[in-house]
C-alpha positions as CSV (number, residue, x, y, z in Angstrom):
1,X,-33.3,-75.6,5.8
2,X,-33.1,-74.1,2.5
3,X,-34.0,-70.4,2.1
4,X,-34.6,-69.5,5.9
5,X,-34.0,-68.3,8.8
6,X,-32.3,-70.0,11.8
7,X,-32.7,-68.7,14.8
8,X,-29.2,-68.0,16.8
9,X,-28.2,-67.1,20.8
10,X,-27.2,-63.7,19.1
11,X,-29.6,-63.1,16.7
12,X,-30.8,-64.7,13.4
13,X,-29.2,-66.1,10.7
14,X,-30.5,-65.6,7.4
15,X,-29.9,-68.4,4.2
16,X,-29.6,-68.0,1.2
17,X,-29.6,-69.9,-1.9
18,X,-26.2,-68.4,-3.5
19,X,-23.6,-65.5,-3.2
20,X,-24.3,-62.6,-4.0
21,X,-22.7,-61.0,-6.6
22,X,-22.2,-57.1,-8.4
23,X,-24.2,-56.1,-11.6
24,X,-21.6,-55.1,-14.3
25,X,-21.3,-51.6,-15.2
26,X,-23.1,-50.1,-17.7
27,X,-20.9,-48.9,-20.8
28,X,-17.3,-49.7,-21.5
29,X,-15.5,-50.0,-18.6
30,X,-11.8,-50.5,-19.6
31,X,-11.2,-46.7,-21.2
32,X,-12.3,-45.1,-18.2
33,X,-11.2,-47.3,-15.6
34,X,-7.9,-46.6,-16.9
35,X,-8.4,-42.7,-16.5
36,X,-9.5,-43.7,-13.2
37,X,-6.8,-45.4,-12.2
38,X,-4.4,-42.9,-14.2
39,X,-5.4,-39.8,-12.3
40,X,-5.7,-41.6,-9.0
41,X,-1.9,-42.6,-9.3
42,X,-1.2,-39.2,-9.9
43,X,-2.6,-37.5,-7.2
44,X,-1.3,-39.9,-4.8
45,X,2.2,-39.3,-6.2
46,X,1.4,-35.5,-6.3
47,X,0.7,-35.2,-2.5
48,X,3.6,-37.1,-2.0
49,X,5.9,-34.9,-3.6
50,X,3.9,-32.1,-2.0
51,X,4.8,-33.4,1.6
52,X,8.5,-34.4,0.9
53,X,8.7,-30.9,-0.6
54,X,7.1,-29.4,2.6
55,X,9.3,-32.1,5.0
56,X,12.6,-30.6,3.0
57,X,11.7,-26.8,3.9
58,X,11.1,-27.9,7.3
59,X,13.9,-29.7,7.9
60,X,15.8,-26.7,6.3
61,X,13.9,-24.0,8.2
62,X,14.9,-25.6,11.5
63,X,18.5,-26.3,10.9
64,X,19.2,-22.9,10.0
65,X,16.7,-21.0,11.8
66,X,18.4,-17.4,13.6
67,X,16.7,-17.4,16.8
68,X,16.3,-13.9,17.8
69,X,15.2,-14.1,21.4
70,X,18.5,-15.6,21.9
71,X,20.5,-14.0,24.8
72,X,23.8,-12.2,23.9
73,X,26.7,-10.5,26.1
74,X,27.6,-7.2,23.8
75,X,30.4,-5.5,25.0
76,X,31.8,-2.4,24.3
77,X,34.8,-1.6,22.2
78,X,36.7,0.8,24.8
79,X,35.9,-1.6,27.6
80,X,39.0,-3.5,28.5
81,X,38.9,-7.3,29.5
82,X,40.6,-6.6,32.9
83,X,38.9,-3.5,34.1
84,X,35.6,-4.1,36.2
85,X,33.1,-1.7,36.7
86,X,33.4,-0.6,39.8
87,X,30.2,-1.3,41.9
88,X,28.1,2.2,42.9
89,X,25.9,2.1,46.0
90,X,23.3,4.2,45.6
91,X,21.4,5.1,49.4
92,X,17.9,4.0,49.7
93,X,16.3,7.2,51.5
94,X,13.5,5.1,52.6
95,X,15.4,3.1,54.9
């Protein structure tokens, strides 16, 4: 069986006669391979400064966030910590 098909319960198998293998690339390849490489490396390390940079501020912005919807008791200067208000009952005229 050399150069054909064989036929297979899932289809058919096809030989042949060596690997296959990748032309070379035209030109000289080791100068700009290594500008290649260079400026991959350096926009990998660039968006990972970017998102440490951007996890920092985040992690900063949360931690020392001021909420402003928070709820807070104000009281008044004159107002003295023993006195109450005393409760008013206003008359409902519909009733």
């Amino acid at each position: 069986v050399h150069g054909g098909d064989v036929p297979a319960v899932n289809g058919i198998i096809h030989v042949i006669q060596a690997p296959l293998t990748a032309p070379a690339a035209p030109g000289s390849h080791g100068s700009s391979r290594g500008k290649g490489h260079s400026s991959k490396v350096s926009a990998i390390l660039l968006s990972l400064l970017l998102l440490c940079v951007l996890a920092a501020l985040g992690h900063y912005i949360f931690k020392h966030k001021t909420d402003a919807f928070r709820f807070h008791y104000f009281k008044n200067e004159d107002e003295d910590a023993t006195s109450k208000p005393a409760l008013v009952s206003i008359p409902n005229p519909l009733y």
